[in-house]
C-alpha positions as CSV (number, residue, x, y, z in Angstrom):
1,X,-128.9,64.8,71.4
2,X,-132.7,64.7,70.9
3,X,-133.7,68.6,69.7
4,X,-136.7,68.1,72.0
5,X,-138.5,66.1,74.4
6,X,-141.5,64.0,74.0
7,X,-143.1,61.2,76.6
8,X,-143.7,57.8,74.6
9,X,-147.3,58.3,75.1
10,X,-147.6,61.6,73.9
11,X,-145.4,60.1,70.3
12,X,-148.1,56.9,70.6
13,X,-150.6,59.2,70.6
14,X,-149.8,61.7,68.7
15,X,-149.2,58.7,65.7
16,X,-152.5,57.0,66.5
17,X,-154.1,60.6,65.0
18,X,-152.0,61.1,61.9
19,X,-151.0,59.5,58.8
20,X,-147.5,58.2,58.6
21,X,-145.1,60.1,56.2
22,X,-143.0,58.6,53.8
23,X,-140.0,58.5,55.6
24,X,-136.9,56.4,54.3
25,X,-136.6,53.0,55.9
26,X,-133.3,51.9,57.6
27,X,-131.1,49.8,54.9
28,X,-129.0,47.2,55.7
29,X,-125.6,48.4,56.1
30,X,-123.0,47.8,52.5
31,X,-119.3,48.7,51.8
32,X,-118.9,48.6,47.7
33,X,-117.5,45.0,46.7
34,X,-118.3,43.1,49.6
35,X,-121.7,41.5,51.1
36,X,-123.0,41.6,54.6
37,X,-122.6,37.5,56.5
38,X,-122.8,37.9,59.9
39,X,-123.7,41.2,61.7
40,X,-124.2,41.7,65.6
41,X,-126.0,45.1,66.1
42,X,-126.5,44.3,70.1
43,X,-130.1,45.2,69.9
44,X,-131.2,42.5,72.8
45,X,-131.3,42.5,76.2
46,X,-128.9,39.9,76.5
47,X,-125.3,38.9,74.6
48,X,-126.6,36.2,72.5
49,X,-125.2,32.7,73.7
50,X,-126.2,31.3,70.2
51,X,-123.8,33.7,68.5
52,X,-121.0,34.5,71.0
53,X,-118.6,32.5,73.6
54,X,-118.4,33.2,77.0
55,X,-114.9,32.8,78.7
56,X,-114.3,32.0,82.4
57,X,-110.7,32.2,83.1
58,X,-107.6,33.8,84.5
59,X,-105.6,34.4,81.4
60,X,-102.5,33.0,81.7
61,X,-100.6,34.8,79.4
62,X,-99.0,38.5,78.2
63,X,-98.7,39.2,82.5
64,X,-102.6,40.0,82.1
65,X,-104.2,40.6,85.9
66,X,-108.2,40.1,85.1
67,X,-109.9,37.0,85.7
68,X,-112.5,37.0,82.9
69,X,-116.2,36.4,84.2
70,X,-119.3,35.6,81.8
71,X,-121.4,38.1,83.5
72,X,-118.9,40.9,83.0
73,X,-120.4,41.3,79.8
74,X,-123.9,42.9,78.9
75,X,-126.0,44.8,76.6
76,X,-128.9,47.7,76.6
77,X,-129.5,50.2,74.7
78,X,-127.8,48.5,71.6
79,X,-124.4,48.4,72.8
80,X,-122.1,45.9,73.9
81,X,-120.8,46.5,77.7
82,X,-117.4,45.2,78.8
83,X,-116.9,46.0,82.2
84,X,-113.4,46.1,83.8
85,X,-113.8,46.6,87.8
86,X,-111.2,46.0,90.7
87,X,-113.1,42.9,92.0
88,X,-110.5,40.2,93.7
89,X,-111.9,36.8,91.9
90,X,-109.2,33.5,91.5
91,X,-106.2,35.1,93.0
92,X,-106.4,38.1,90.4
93,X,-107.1,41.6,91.6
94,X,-109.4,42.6,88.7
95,X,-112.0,41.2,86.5
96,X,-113.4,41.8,82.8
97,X,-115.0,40.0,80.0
98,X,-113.4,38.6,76.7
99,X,-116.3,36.9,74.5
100,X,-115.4,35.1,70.7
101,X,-117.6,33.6,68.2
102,X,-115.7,30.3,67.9
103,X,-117.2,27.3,66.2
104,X,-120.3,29.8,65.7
105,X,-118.8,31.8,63.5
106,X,-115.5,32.0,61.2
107,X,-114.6,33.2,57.7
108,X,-111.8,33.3,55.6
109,X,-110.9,36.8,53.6
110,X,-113.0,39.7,53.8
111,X,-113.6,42.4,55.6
112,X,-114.3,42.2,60.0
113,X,-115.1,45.5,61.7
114,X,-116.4,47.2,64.5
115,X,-117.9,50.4,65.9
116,X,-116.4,50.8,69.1
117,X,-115.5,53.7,72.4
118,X,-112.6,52.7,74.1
119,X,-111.6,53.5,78.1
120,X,-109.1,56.0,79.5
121,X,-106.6,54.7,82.4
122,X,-103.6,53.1,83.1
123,X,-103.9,49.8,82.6
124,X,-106.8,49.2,80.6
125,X,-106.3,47.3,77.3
126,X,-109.0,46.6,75.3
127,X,-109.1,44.9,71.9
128,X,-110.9,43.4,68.5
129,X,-109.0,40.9,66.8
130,X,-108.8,37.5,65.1
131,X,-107.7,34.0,65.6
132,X,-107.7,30.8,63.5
133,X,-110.5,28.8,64.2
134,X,-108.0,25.4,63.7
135,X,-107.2,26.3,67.1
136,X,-103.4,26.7,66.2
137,X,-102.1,30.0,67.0
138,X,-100.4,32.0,65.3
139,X,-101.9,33.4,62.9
140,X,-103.4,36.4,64.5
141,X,-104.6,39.7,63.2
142,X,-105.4,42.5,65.9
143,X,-107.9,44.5,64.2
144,X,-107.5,47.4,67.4
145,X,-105.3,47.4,70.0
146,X,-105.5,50.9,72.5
147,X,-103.8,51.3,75.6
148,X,-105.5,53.4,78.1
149,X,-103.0,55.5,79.1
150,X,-102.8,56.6,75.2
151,X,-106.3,56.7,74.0
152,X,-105.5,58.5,71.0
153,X,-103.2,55.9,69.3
154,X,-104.6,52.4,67.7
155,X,-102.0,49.7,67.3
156,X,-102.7,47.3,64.3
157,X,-100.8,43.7,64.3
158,X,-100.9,41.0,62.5
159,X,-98.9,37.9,64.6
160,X,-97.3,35.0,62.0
161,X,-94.2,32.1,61.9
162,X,-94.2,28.6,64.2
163,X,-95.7,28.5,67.7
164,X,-92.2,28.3,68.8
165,X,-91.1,31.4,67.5
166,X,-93.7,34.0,66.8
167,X,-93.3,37.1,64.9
168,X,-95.1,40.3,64.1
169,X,-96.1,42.9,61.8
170,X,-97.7,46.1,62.1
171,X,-98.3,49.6,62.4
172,X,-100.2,52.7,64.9
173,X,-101.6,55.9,63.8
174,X,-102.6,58.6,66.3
175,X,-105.1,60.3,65.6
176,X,-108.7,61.9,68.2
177,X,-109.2,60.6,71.7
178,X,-110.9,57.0,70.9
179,X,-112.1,57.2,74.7
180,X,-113.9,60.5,73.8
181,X,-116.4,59.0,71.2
182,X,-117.5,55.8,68.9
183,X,-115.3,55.4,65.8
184,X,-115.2,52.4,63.4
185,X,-112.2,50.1,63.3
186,X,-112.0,47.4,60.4
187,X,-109.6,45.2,58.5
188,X,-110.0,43.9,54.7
189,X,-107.8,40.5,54.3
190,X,-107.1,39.2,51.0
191,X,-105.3,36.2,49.9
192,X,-102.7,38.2,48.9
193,X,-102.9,41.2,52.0
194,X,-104.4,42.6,54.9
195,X,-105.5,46.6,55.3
196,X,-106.0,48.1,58.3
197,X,-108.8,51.2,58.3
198,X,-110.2,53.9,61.3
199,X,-113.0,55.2,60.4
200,X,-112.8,54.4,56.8
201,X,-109.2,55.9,56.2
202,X,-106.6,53.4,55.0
203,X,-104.0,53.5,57.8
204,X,-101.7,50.7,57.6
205,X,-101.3,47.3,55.2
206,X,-98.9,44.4,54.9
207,X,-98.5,41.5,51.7
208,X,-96.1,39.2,54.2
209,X,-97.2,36.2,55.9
210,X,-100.7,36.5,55.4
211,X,-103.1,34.0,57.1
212,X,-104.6,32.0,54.9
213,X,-107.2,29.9,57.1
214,X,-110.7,30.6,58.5
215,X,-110.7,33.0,61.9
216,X,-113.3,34.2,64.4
217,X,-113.8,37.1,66.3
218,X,-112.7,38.1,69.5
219,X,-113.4,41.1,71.7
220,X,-112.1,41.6,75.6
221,X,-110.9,44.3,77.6
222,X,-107.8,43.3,79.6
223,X,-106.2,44.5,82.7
224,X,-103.1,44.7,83.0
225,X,-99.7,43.2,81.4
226,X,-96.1,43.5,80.2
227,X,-97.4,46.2,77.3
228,X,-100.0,48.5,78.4
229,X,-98.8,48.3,82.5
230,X,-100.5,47.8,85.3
231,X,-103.3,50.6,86.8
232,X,-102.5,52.8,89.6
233,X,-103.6,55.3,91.8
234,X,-105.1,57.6,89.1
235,X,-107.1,54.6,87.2
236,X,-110.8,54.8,87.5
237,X,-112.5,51.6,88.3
238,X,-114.9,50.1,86.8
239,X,-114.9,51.2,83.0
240,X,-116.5,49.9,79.8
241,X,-115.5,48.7,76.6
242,X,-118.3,49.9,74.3
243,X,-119.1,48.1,70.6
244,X,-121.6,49.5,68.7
245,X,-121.8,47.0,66.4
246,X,-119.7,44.1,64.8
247,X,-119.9,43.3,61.1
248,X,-118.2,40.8,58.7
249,X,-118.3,41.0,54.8
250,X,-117.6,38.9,52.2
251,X,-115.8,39.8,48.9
252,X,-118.5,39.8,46.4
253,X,-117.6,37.7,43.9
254,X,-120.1,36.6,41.0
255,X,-120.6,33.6,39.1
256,X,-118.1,33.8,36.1
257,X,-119.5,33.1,32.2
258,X,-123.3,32.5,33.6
259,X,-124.3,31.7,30.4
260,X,-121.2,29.9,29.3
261,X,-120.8,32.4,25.7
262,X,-116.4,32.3,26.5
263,X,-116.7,28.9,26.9
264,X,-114.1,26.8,25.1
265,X,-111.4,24.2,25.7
266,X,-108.4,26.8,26.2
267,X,-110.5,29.4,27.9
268,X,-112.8,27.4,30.8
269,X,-113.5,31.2,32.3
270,X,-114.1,29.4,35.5
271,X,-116.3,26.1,34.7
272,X,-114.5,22.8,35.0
273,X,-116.4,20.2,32.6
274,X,-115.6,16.7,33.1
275,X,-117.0,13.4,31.4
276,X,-118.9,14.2,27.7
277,X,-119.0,18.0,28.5
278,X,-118.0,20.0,25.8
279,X,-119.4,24.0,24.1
280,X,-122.3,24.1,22.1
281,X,-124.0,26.3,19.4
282,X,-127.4,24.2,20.2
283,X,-129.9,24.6,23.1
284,X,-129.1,28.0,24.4
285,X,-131.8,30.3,26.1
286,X,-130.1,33.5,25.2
287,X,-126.9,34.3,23.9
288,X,-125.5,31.8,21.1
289,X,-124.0,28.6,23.4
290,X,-124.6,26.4,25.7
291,X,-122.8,23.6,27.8
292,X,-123.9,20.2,25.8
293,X,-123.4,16.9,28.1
294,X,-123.9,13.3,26.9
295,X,-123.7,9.7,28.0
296,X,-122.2,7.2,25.9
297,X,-123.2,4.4,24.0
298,X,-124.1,1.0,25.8
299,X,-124.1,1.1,29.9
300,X,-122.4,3.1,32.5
301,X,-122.0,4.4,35.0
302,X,-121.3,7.4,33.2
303,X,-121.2,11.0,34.1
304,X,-120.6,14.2,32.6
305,X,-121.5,18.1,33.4
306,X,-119.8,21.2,34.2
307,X,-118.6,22.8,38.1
308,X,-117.9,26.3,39.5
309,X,-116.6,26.9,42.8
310,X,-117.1,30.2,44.9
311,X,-115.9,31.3,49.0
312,X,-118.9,30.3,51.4
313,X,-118.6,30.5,55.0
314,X,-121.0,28.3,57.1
315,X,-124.6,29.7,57.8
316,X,-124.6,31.3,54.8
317,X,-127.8,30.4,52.4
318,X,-127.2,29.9,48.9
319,X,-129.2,29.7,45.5
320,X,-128.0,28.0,42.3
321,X,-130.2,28.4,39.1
322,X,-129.7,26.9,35.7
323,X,-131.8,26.5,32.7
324,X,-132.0,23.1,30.6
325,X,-133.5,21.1,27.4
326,X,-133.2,18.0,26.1
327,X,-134.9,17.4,22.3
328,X,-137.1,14.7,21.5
329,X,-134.4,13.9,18.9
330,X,-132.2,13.1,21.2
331,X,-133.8,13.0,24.1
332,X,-132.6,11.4,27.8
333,X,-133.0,7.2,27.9
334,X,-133.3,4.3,30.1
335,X,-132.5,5.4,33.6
336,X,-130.7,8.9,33.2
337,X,-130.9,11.8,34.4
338,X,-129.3,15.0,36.1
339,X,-128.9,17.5,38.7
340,X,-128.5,20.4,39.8
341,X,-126.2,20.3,43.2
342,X,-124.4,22.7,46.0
343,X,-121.5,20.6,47.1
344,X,-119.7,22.2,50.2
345,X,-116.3,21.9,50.8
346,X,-113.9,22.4,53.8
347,X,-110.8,24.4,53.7
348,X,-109.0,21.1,52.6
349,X,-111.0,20.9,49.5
350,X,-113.0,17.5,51.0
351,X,-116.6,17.3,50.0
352,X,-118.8,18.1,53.8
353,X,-121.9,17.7,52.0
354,X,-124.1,18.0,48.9
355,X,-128.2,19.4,48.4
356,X,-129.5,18.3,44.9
357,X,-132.6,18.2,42.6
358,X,-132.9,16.0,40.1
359,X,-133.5,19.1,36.8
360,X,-134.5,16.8,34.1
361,X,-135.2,13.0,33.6
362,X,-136.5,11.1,30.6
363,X,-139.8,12.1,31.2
364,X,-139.4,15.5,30.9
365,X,-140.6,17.5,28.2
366,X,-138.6,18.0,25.3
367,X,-137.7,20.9,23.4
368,X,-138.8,23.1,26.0
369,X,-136.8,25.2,28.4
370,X,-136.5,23.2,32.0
371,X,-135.9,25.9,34.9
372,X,-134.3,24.0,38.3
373,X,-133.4,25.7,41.3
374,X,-131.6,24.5,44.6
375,X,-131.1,26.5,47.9
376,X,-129.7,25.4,51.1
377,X,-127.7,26.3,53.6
378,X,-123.9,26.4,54.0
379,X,-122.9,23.8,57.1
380,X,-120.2,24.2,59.5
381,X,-116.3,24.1,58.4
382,X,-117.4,25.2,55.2
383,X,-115.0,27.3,53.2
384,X,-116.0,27.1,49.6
385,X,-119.1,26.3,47.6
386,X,-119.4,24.6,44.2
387,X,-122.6,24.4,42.0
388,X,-122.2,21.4,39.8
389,X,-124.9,20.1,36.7
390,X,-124.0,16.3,36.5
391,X,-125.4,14.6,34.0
392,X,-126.0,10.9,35.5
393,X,-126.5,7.6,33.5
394,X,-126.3,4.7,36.0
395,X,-126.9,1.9,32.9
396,X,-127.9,1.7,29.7
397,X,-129.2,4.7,28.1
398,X,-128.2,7.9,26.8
399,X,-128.9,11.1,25.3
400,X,-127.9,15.2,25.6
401,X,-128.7,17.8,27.9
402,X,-127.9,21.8,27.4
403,X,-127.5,23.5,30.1
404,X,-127.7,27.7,30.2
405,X,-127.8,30.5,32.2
406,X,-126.9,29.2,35.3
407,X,-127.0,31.1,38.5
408,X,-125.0,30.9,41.7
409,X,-124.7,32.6,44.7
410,X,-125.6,33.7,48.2
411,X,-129.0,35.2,49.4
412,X,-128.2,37.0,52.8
413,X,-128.0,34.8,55.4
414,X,-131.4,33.9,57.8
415,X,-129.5,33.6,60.8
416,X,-128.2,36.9,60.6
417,X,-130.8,39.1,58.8
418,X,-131.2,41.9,60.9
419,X,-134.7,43.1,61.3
420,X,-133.9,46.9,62.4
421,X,-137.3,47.7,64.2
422,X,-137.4,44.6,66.2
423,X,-134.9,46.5,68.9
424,X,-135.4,43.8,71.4
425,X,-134.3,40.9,68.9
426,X,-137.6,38.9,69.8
427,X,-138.1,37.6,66.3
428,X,-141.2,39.3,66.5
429,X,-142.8,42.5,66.3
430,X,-144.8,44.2,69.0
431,X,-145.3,47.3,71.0
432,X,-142.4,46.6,73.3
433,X,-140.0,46.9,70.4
434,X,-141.5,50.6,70.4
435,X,-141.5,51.3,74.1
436,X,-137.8,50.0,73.9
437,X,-136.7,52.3,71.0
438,X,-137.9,55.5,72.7
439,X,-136.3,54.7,75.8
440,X,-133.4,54.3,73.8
441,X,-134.1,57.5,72.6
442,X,-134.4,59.4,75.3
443,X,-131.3,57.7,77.1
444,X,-129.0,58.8,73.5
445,X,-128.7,55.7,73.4
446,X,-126.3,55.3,69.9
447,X,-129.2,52.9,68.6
448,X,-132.0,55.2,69.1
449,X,-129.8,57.2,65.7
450,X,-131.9,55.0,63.7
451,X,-131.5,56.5,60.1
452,X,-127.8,56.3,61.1
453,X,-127.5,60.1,60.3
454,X,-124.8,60.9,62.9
455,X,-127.2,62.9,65.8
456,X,-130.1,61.7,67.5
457,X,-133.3,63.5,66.2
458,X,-137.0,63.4,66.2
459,X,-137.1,62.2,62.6
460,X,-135.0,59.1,63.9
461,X,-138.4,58.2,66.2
462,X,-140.5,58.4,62.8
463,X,-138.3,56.5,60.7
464,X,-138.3,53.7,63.2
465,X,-142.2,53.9,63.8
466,X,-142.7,54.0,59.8
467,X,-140.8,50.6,59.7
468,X,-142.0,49.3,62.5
469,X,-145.7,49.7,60.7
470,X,-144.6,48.3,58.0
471,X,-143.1,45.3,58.6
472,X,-139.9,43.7,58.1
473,X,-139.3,41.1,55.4
């Protein structure tokens, strides 16, 4: 709760007449060994249409008796709002909201979760879970499951074998009243297994069956069916489904032998080298080798070079680096040349689509270090990424490149890089991003705990104002 109270004029004011202390500015959230993707903090007026599905339909399955209406799902004060009411609509007696993020956004591995307060009653069955985005089901994995007439127990599932016959896995842990207050719910998936945490406690995990395909999130509150019962005479209507937040991580994984020094032909660590590609001892910008590639005598087409491949997810932007030389003793000919290139791939390893530079050429100088650098962003059904130096010689010509310290990876991603003063998610600062905030504030709103310190304080309204004057990147 705020310790006192304060009118946003008398905070403007009072701000307009004194300096600005040096107050810590709100970080990006980060869990050790993973890196923020996607994020949905909810700080709009409005549930983005860009970033989330709407559904619009009596659910036909699991005896469910909520018609699921668009509008039935909102947000203010930085929260999500899932409201459940008796409303007759399409022959069902209730209505509610179930919203997903397929074909905006999917991943494959890593870790999904969600800050969420559930509702109490009979009948009420909200959830956070997964589902392939091929469209086949199952897999699933159920992230949360509560029932509402046992708020204090989350199931975890993970759903598996042919659409025919579908089995499951999974496990419950009671613990507080998830109706009483927010707590954070979150899976890490593995190619190898799935773990299941509330509020960053390790409560359940499985190594069978696991999904190995992209999935996107999903988030609904049912009413009714064959598990959690129908409501009766002691259910309160309507109720919410509150979500804080969602975020999705990715397993950080770097670039293996940047500078190629294990390089060898029984140890790759990680590069493939194809064509004339082969270690070198010449040509390296620090450390003692390099990758040496080299066309061949007479005319091609010819190519040679050197390829790593990483996870990517689409929207994501990534960066590959490398530094090359060619000397004027051997320096490119005729009409060769090479790049630098991000090649995405889809989850059945075919090429979607490749951004290039063209590093070095015969005109380049010689016996000089060459810095190139490619960015660009990661396009839809991607599932892996691959930087790749290719040494190109169309005809006749030749000559030897050496390529070192390469780079690879991914910068955090533009469509999802949260700005946390611009509370209104304009895309701009401005003073209603301020008025917002302290309305938030005064509401205990869970966004107005801006330095996410657990209680809504004054020093929350100073952090926000220092970033707020400062800018975001």
């Amino acid at each position: 709760m705020p310790c006192f109270h304060l009118s946003a004029r008398q905070v403007l004011a009072g701000l307009a007449c004194s300096s600005i202390g040096a107050a810590a500015i709100a970080q990006q959230p980060s869990v050790p060994g993973y890196r923020l993707v996607w994020t949905e903090e909810f700080s709009g007026s409005t549930v983005s249409p860009t970033r989330w599905n709407f559904e619009n339909v009596a659910w036909p399955y699991n005896g469910e008796a909520q018609f699921y209406l668009p509008q039935n799902a909102s947000a203010s004060g930085g929260l999500l709002r899932i409201r459940a009411e008796r409303q007759t609509f399409g022959g069902r007696q209730y209505t509610s909201a179930r919203i997903n993020t397929d074909n905006k956004f999917e991943q494959q591995f890593g870790r999904f979760e969600a800050r969420m307060k559930v509702p109490a009653g009979r009948g009420y069955w909200p959830a956070f879970w997964l589902l392939p985005a091929s469209g086949a089901w199952p897999p699933e994995i159920d992230v949360m499951e509560i029932l509402g007439h046992q708020t204090s127990t989350v199931y975890m599932t993970q759903h598996f074998g042919p659409t025919s016959a579908p089995a499951n896995n999974g496990g419950s842990f009671t613990g507080p009243d998830f109706a009483a207050d927010f707590h954070d719910f979150a899976v890490e998936w593995s190619p190898s297994r799935i773990d299941w945490f509330v509020d960053g406690v390790l409560r359940f995990s499985t190594t069978t069956n696991v999904p190995q395909e992209p999935m996107y999130v999903v988030l609904n509150l049912a009413v009714g069916g064959f598990w959690p019962g129908y409501p009766d005479a002691s259910t309160v209507f309507p109720q919410n489904m509150l979500v804080d937040w969602v975020r999705v991580y990715s397993r950080d994984e770097p670039l293996a032998n940047p500078s190629f020094e294990t390089l060898n032909a029984s140890a790759p660590a990680s590069w493939q080298l194809f064509g004339n590609a082969q270690s070198s001892t010449t040509g390296a910008t620090t450390g003692t080798r390099s990758v040496r590639a080299f066309g061949v005598g007479g005319a091609g087409p010819h190519y040679s070079g050197a390829f790593q491949s990483l996870p990517a997810s689409p929207g994501q932007v990534w960066r590959a680096t490398a530094n090359l030389r060619h000397l004027a003793s051997d320096r490119l000919a005729g009409a060769s040349f090479v790049d630098l290139k991000i090649e995405w791939y889809n989850r059945s390893n075919q090429l979607i689509l490749a951004n290039l530079v063209t590093a070095l050429n015969p005109s380049s100088p010689t016996d000089t270090t060459v810095p190139a650098v490619v960015q660009a962003t990661a396009p839809p059904n991607t599932a892996s990424a691959r930087i790749a130096i290719v040494y190109a010689q169309p005809g006749v010509g030749s000559g030897s490149v050496y390529v070192d310290d390469a780079t690879f990876g991914y910068i955090f991603p533009a469509q999802t890089t949260v700005c946390v003063a611009d509370v209104n998610n304009s895309g701009t600062l401005d003073i209603v991003d301020v008025f917002e905030f302290l309305n938030a504030w005064f509401s205990v709103a869970p966004i107005a705990d801006f330095n996410r310190s657990g209680d809504i304080t004054v020093q929350d309204i100073f952090d926000f104002l220092n970033t707020w004057f400062q800018g975001c990147p």
